[in-house]
Each structure stands twice: as C-alpha cells, then as structure tokens.
C-alpha positions as CSV (number, residue, x, y, z in Angstrom):
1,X,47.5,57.7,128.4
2,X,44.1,55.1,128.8
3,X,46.2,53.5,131.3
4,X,45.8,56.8,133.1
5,X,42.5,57.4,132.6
6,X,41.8,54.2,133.2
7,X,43.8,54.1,136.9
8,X,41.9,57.4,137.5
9,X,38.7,55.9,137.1
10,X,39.2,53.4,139.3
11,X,40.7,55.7,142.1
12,X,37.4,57.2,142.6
13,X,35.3,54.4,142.6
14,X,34.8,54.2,145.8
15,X,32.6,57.3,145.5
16,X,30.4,56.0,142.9
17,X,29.6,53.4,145.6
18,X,28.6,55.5,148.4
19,X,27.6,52.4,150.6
20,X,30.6,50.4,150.1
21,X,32.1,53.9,151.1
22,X,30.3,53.9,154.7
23,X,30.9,50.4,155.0
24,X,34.4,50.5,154.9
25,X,34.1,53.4,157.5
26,X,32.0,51.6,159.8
27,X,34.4,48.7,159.9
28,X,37.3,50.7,160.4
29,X,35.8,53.0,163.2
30,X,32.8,51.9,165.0
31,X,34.6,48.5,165.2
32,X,38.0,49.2,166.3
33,X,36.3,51.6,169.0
34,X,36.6,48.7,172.0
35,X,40.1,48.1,171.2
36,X,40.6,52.1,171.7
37,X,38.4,51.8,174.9
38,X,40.3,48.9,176.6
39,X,43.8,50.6,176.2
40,X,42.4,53.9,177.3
41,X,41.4,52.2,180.1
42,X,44.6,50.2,180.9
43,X,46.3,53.6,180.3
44,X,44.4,55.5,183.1
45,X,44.8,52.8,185.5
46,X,48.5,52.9,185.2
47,X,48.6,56.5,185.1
48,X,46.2,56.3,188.7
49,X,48.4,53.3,190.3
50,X,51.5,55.6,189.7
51,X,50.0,58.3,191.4
C-alpha cells in the first residue's frame, strides 16, 4: 500500500512544479511547430501541382 501512495505521489509531481510543467509544453509545442509548418507546406504544394 506505501508503494501506492508512494507511485501516486510521484504521478502528480509534475503539478507541484508548475514551471517544469510549461517547460515541457513549450518544448513539445512551440518547438515542434516548424516541423508542422514545413509539411503543411509540402502538403499544399502537392495538393496545388495535382490540380
């Protein structure tokens, strides 16, 4: 059972650290957003071309 609680605890950890939090959130958005851009991009100009 303090295995448990223990394993709960550390679940929501990232919560007590609200910066590491926004951090983690930042990396995975902000910085993934040119990679998003450049296939959206490749993606219309196939879609135009086969027009």
């Amino acid at each position: 059972m303090l295995d448990f609680l223990e394993g709960l605890g550390r679940a929501f950890a990232p919560f007590q650290r609200p910066h590491l939090l926004a951090q983690q959130v930042y990396f995975a958005g902000v910085r993934s957003l040119a990679i998003i851009l450049v296939s959206g991009l490749f993606v219309g100009i196939v879609l135009a071309v086969h027009h």
